[in-house]
C-alpha positions, 0 to 999 in steps of 0.5 A: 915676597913679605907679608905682614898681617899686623901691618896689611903690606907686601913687599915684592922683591926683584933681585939687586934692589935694595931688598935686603935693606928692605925686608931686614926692616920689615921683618924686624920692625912691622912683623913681616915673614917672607912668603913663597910658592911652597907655603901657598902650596899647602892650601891650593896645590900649585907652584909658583916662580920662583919658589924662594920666599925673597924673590917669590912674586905672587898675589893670594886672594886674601891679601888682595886689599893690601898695600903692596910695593916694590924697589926698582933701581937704574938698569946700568947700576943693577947690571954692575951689582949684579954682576959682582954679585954674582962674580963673588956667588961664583965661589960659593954657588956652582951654579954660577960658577960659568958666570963667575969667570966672565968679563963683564963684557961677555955677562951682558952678552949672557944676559942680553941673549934672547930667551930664557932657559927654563931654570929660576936661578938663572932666568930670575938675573936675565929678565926685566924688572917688570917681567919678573914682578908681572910676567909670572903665573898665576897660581890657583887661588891668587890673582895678578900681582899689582903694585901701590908704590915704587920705592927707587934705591936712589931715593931709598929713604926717603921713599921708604919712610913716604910708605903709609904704614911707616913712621919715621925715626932714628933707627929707621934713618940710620939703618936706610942711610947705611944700607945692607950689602952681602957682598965683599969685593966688587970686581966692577965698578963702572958701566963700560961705554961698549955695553950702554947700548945692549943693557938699554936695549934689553932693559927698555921695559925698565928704563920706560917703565920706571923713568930712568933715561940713558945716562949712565950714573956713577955707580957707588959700592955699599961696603961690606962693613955697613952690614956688621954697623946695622946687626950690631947696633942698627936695632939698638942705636 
């Protein structure tokens, strides 16, 4: 999670939501810095999931009247990017190394099947979007996380630029209109028909939750490319 004491936000991050974009802006426009579970530990003594600052979901007492918000995307496109995602992480990470040599096929069956298995770094691409932001533990000295506002990644800007600490601009537009994406090459490109109804399934929390029906979108790659426009000029232009 990001905290910002000048400006009194959290930003809450679930994976494949557009957080990227999102917290390349806060960090470097509203003196955001991420927060996670070890940084608390200092003061209480406890441990929190996951223990990453991107994706840590935690509410401290101190931060309790802050205005706190989160990105949630349509299941069936955030199933395909993570998937790429995780295809492309294969290379580099061998802990998804198994995932990586998946059909996209047999990644739905992985991530459908019932129950996790005890480690973040893979519990944290099987579960909803709400279990992750309000299924996690409590530490000692926080509370149950709430949320103020949903930003949709298929509304990102203008969403973002509606959140009460925002004032609207050129750099912010051309930053949110060209988005940020760590990934090169997407290996899939469109929701096969066969998985429509295990993703729905799975996800129903997500699709009630957020309103997002059972049609499948198209689904649009964000080019590599966009990431180098934004660190070069994106804070300049």
């Amino acid at each position: 999670m990001y905290v910002s004491e000048k400006y009194k936000f959290i930003y809450y991050a679930p994976t494949k939501v557009a957080s990227n974009t999102i917290s390349f802006i806060i960090e470097n426009y509203y003196e955001a810095k991420g927060f996670c579970p070890s940084d608390f530990d200092k003061e209480i003594g406890d441990n929190g999931w996951p223990p990453n600052e991107h994706h840590s979901v935690f509410l401290p007492e101190k931060y309790i009247d802050y205005f706190a918000f989160t990105s949630v995307r349509n299941p069936y496109i955030r199933e395909i990017s993570k998937y790429n995602y995780l295809v492309e992480q294969s290379d580099l990470q061998k802990v998804y190394e198994e995932i990586g040599q998946m059909s996209f096929e047999n990644y739905v069956d992985w991530v459908c099947k019932k129950g996790t298995v005890g480690f973040w770094r893979h519990d944290m691409w099987k579960m909803t979007m709400k279990d992750m932001l309000f299924k996690q533990p409590v530490p000692q000295g926080c509370v149950p996380v709430r949320v103020d506002k949903f930003i949709k990644c298929e509304n990102l800007k203008e969403d973002f630029l509606s959140l009460p600490f925002v004032k609207s601009n050129y750099k912010l537009k051309k930053i949110l209109d060209s988005k940020i994406n760590f990934s090169k090459n997407h290996k899939e490109t469109k929701f096969p028909d066969s998985c429509v109804e295990k993703i729905y399934r799975h996800f129903l929390e997500d699709f009630k939750s957020f309103d997002y029906n059972e049609k499948v979108p198209v689904y649009e790659p964000v080019k590599f490319e966009d990431l180098k426009e934004i660190k070069n000029g994106g804070m300049n232009g």
